[in-house]
C-alpha positions, 0 to 999 in steps of 0.5 A: 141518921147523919146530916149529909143523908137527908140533905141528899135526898134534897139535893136529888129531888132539887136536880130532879125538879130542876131537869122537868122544869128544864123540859117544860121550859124548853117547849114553853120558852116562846109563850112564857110569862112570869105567872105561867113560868111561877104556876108551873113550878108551883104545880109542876108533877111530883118528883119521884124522888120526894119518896126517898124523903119520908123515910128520912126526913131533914130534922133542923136545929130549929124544928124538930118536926122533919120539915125542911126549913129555908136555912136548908133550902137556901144550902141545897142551892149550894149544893145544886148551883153552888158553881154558878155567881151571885147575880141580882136575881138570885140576891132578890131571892135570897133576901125573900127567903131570908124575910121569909125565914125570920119575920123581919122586913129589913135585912139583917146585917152580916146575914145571907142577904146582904152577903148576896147584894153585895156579892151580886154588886160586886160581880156586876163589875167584874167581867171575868165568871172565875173571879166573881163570888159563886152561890156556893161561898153564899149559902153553903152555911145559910141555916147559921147565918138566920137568926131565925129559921122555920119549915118552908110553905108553899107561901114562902115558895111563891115569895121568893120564886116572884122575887127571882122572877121579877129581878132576871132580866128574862124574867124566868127562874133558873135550874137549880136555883134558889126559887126552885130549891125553896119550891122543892122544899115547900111541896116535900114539906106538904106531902110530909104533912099530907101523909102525916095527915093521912096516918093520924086519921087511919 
């Protein structure tokens, strides 16, 4: 199976996830805070479009095991807010995910964390969208930017979802952004593993 068929049923689940958190957003916006927003994406409902996942898993350079990584994660942003620019959020975001991905505190040099601070420093200046550097140019090659990379848990996703959380100014996550598409990512990865679970036992 090619490449591009998996990571559409990411992108599917990802535009999925992101519509019922606009929906729940939307009748919580008056009352939300940062634990009440991260605890409803880290429990939202399933999307009916993980199921399209297990028959196709994404299978990595780095893991052989069909679990999405964060490199993916990271590049399915791309594809579900690839449009939008880099602000501070997202770069606190990515730069979790990228900690998360490699072990490492510092960022690495070159990498798509320093890619998206500068990015989200430079568009700070600029006062025109069209001429500010876009999610897409960031993350659309992110698993090659990683030295290193493993499967999303549900661990990683809280991390990077209190990072853009913490650095949005309305202190909320954004539709189609990275901490929804690492969320995304994390609840495929465990109800791969739970299903998987379930067939070695039966």
């Amino acid at each position: 199976m090619s490449q591009e068929q998996p990571m559409k049923h990411v992108q599917d689940t990802v535009r999925e996830l992101n519509a019922q958190e606009a929906a729940s957003h939307d009748h919580t916006a008056a009352t939300t805070t940062p634990n009440a927003h991260s605890n409803a994406v880290a429990h939202q409902k399933e999307p009916v479009g993980v199921q399209g996942i297990q028959s196709s898993p994404l299978v990595s350079r780095t893991d052989q095991r069909g679990e999405i990584t964060i490199g993916e994660a990271l590049e399915a942003t791309a594809l579900t807010a690839g449009h939008r620019p880099v602000d501070y959020s997202d770069a606190a975001a990515i730069q979790a995910a990228e900690v998360r991905a490699t072990g490492r505190t510092n960022i690495v040099p070159g990498g798509v964390a320093a890619a998206a601070q500068s990015a989200a420093t430079r568009n700070a200046r600029l006062p025109r969208d069209e001429d500010k550097t876009k999610l897409g140019e960031i993350l659309s090659d992110a698993s090659s930017k990683l030295p290193s990379d493993k499967p999303v848990t549900r661990r990683d996703a809280e991390g990077v979802i209190g990072a853009e959380l913490r650095n949005d100014p309305n202190l909320c996550t954004r539709p189609g952004g990275v901490a929804a598409s690492v969320a995304a990512a994390a609840r495929i990865n465990q109800t791969n593993a739970s299903n998987n679970n379930q067939n070695k036992t039966n």
